[in-house]
C-alpha positions as CSV (number, residue, x, y, z in Angstrom):
1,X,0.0,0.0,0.0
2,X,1.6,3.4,-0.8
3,X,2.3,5.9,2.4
4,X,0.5,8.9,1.8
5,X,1.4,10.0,5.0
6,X,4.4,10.0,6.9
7,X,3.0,9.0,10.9
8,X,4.5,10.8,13.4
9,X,5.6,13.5,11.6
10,X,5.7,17.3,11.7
11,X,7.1,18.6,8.2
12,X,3.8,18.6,6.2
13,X,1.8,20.4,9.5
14,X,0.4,23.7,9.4
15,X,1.6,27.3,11.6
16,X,0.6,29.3,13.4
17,X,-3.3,31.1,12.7
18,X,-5.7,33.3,14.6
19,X,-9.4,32.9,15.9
20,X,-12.4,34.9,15.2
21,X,-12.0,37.9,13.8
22,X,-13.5,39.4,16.7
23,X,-11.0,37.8,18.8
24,X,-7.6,38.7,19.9
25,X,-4.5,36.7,18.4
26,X,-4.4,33.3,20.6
27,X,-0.9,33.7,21.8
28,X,-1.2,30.2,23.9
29,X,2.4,28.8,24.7
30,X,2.3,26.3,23.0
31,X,5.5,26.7,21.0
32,X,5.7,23.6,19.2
33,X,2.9,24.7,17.2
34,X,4.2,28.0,15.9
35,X,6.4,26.4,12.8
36,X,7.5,28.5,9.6
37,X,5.7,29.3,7.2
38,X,7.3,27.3,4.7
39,X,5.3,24.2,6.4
40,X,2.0,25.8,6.3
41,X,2.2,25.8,2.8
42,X,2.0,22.2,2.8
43,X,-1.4,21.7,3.6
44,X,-2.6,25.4,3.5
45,X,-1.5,26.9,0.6
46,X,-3.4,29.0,-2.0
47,X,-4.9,26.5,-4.0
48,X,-6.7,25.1,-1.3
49,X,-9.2,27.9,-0.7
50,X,-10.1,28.2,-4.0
51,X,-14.0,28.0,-5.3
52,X,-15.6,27.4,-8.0
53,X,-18.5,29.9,-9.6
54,X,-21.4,27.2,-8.4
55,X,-19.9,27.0,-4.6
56,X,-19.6,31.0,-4.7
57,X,-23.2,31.2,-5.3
58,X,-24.0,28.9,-2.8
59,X,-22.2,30.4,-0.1
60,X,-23.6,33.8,-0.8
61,X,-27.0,32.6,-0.4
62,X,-26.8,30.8,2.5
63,X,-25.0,33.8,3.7
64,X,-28.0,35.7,2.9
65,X,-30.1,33.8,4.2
66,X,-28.5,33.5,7.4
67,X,-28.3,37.0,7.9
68,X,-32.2,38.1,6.9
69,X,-33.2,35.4,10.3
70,X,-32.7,38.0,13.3
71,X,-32.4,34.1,15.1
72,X,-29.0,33.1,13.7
73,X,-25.9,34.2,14.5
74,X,-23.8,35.6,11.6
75,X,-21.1,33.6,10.3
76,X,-17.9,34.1,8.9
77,X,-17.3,33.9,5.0
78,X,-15.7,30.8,5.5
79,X,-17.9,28.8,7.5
80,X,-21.2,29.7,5.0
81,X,-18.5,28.0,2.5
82,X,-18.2,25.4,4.5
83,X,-22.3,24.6,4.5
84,X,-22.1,25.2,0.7
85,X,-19.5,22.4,0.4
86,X,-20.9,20.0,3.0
87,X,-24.6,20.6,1.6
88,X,-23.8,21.1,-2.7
89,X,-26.4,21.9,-4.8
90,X,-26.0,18.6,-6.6
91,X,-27.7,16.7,-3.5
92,X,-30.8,19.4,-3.9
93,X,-30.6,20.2,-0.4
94,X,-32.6,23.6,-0.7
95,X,-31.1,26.9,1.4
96,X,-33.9,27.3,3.4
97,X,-33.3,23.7,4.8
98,X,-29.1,24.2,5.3
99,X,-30.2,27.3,7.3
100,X,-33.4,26.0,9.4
101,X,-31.6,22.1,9.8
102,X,-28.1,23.1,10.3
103,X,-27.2,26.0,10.7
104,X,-29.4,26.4,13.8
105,X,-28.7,23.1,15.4
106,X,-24.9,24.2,15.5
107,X,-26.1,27.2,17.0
108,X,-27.9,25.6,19.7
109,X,-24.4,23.3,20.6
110,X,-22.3,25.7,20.5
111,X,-24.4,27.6,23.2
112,X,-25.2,24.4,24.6
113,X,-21.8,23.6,25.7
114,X,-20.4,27.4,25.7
115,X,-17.9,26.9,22.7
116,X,-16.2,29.7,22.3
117,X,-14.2,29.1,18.7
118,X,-10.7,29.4,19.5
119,X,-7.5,27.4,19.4
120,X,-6.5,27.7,23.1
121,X,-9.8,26.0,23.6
122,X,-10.0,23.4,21.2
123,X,-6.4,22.2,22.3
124,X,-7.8,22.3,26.0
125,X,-11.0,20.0,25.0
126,X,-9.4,18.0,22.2
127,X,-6.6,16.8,25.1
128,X,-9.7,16.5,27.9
129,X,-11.6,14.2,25.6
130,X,-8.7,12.1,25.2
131,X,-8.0,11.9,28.4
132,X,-11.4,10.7,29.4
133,X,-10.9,7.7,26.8
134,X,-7.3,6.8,26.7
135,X,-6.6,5.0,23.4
136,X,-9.9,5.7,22.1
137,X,-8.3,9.1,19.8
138,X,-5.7,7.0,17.5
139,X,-4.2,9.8,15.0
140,X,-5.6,13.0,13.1
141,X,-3.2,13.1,10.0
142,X,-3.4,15.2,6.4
143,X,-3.2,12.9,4.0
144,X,-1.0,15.0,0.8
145,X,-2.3,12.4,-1.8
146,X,-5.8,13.7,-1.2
147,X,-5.5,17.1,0.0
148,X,-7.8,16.0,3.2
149,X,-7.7,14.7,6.6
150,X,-8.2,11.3,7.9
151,X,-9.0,10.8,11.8
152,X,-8.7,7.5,13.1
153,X,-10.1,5.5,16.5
154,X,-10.5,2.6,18.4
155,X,-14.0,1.9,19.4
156,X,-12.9,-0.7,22.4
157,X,-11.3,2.3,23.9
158,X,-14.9,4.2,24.5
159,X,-16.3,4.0,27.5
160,X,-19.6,5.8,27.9
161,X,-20.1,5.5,31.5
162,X,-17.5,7.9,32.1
163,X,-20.3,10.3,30.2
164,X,-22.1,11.5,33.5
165,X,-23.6,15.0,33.5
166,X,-22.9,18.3,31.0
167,X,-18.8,18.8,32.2
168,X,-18.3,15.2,30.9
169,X,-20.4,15.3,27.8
170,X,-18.7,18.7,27.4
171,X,-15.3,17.4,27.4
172,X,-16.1,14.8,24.9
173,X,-18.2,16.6,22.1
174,X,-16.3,19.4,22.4
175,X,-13.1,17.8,21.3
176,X,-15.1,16.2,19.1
177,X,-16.4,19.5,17.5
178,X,-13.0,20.8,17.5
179,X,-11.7,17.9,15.6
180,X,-14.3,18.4,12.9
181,X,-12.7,22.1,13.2
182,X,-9.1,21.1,12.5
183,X,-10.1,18.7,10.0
184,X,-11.9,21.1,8.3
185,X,-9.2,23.4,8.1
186,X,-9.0,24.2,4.4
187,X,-11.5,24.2,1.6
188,X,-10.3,21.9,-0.5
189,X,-10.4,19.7,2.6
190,X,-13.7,20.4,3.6
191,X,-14.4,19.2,-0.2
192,X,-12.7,16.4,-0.6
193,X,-14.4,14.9,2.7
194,X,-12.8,13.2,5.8
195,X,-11.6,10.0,6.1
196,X,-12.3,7.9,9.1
197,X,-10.9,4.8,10.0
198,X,-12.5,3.4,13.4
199,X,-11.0,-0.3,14.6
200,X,-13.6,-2.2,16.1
201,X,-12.0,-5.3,17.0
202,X,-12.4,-6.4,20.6
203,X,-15.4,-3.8,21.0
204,X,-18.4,-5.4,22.9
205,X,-21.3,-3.5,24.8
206,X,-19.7,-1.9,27.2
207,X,-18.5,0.3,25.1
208,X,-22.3,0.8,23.3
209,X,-24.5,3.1,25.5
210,X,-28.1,3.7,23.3
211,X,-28.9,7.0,24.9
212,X,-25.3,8.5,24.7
213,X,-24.7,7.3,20.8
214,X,-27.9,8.7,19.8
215,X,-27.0,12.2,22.1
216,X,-23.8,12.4,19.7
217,X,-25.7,11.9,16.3
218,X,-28.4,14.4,17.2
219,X,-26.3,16.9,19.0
220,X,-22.8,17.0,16.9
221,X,-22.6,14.7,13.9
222,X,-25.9,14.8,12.0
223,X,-25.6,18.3,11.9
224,X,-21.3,19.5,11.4
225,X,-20.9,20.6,7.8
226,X,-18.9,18.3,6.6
227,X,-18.2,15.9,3.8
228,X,-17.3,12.0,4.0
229,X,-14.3,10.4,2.0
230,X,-14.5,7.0,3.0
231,X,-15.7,5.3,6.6
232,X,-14.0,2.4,7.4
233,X,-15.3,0.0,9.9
234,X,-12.1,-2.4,10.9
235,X,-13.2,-6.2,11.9
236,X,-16.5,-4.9,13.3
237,X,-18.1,-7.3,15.6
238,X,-21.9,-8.0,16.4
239,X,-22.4,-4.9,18.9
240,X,-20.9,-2.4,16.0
241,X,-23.4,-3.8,13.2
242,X,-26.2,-3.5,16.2
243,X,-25.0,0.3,16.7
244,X,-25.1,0.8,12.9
245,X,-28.9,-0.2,12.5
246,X,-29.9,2.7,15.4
247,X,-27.0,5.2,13.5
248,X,-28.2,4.5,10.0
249,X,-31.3,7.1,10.1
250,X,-28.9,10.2,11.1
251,X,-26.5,9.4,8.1
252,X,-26.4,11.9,5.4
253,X,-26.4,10.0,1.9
254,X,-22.9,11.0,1.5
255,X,-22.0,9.2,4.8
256,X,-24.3,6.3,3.8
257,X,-22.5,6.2,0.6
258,X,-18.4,6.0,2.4
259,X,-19.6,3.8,5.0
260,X,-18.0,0.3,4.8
261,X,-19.0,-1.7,7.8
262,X,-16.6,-4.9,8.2
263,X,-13.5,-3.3,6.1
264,X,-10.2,-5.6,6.2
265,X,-6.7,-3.4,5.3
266,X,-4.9,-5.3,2.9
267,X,-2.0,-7.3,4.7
268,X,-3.8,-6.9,8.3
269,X,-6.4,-9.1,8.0
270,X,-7.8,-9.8,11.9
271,X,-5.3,-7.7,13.0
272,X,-6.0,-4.1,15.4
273,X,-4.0,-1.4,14.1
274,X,-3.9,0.3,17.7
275,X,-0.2,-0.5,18.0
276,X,1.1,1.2,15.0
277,X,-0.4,4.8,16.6
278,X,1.2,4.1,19.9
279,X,4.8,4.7,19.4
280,X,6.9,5.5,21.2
281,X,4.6,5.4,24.0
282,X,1.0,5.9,24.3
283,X,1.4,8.9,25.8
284,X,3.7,10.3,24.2
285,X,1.8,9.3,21.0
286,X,-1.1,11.1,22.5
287,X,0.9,14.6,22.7
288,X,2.6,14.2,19.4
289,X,-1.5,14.2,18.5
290,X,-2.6,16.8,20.5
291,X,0.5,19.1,19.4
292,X,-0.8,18.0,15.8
293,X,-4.4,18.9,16.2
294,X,-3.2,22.3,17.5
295,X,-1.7,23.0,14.1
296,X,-4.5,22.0,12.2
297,X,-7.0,24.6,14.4
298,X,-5.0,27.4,13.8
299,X,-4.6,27.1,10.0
300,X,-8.2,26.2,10.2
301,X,-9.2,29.5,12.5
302,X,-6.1,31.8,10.2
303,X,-8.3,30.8,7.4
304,X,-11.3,31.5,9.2
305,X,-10.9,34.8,9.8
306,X,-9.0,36.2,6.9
307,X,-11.3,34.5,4.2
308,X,-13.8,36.7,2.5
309,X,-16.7,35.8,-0.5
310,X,-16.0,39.1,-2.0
311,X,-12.4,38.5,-2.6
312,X,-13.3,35.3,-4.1
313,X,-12.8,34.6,-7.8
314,X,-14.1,31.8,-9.3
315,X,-11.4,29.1,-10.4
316,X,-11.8,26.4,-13.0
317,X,-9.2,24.3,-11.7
318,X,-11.2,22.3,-9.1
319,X,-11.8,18.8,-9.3
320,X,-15.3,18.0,-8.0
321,X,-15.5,14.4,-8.5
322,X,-12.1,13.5,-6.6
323,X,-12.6,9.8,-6.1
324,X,-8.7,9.2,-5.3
325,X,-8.9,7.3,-1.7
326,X,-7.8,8.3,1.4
327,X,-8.2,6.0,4.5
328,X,-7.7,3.0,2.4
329,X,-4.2,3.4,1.4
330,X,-3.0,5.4,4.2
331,X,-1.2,3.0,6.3
């Protein structure tokens, strides 16, 4: 299988960004994060913000709509892109229902559980929620073949007991959210769709909780804007197909479409892939991820806040029907 990313590394990550524009700077210490910009361009370089005419339009009337509903909360330029590139017009997914569906339901969480859009935070839940499942965040890598993101997990590591009251359900959806933020953190990116690769093997149902499962689809995953490259279900047993059945009704059809329940890697057949995201240790594996995701929010919150719709020009240049794969030849 070809290597389309090189694990454990930090030359192809992102630098240093800032947060909302209404925000200050976020001049957190975390000074592994603040690279050159030479390795920025890597993942977040010009041609990964560019639109086409059809996504302009889009975006512009979401945007408008958005801001006619006294309700909403405006948005930046870049995240009514983001709705226009989760939702396209080819799936005929009307405005009116992006805006009234999604758009408000991310309102309400981000209220809900008092997300305030900045780096400093999303480091701070992104390292709680793994924390609160050890083993259960594998890797969030950029995958350069595809120009997206692949984010991969073990399901045997969840445990929803640990899930008791809003702090704890705050820890884990936000860093949750804030992944989708980081893997999100460029256009093309958002386009292209995230990969996920989730090993299963050794899962039973203590690691299944009805009630909490169903919280996450309603609350954070039906509703993100975001696409779906592939979603791979490693060596999933009986409790994982059982989960599927009660998930399957808050899929989008894109999901539905990259969902593979079941997937064997080529060369790993009945084996867990935990191991190969643990080195050295698992903890310091877990930092090198944490440090990683860090990167990934501030290009994703530097593109945030300097992109603008009216600087936009339309490119011809974009592939729309990129089929290359992602989680199934990355390791």
């Amino acid at each position: 299988m070809n290597d389309s990313v090189s694990i454990g590394s930090d030359e192809m990550l992102p630098v240093g960004a800032h947060v909302r524009e209404e925000e200050e700077e976020d001049t957190s210490s975390m000074a592994d994060c603040e690279d050159d910009d030479d390795d920025c361009l890597l993942i977040g370089g010009p041609s990964t913000m560019e639109l086409s005419h059809e996504e302009i339009d889009r975006a512009l009337a979401i945007k408008a709509a958005v801001e006619a509903d006294p309700s909403l909360d405006n948005l930046s330029d870049y995240e009514y892109v983001q709705y226009a590139l989760a939702h396209p017009a080819s799936e005929e997914r009307s405005v009116g229902t992006i805006v009234a569906e999604y758009v408000y339901a991310m309102q309400c969480f981000r209220r809900e559980y008092r997300l305030t859009d900045s780096v400093e935070e999303g480091m701070h839940l992104f390292e709680q929620a793994a924390a609160q499942h050890p083993g259960f965040f594998l890797a969030v890598e950029y995958v350069s073949q595809s120009g997206n993101f692949i984010h991969i997990d073990d399901v045997a590591a969840f445990d929803p007991r640990k899930i008791v009251g809003w702090e704890e359900r705050r820890k884990i959806l936000g860093g949750m959210y804030y992944r989708y933020q980081g893997v999100c953190s460029t256009l093309q990116a958002i386009r292209s769709g995230v990969a996920i690769m989730v090993e299963c093997m050794g899962a039973n149902f203590s690691n299944f909780d009805a009630h909490v499962h169903e919280q996450f689809m309603v609350e954070l995953f039906r509703c993100y804007p975001k696409r779906h490259k592939e979603v791979l279900f490693l060596n999933s047993p009986t409790v994982i197909n059982v989960a599927h059945s009660l998930w399957k009704k808050y899929l989008s059809p894109n999901m539905k479409n990259a969902f593979r329940l079941g997937y064997q890697i080529e060369g790993m057949e009945g084996q867990r892939i935990d191991e190969l995201f643990k080195t050295p240790s698992p903890e310091v594996a877990q930092q090198h991820m944490v440090q990683k995701m860090g990167r990934f929010l501030k290009l994703r919150y530097r593109n945030q806040k300097t992109f603008s719709l009216r600087a936009a020009t339309p490119s011809n240049r974009i592939n729309l029907m990129d089929t290359t794969p992602a989680a199934s030849s990355f390791l």
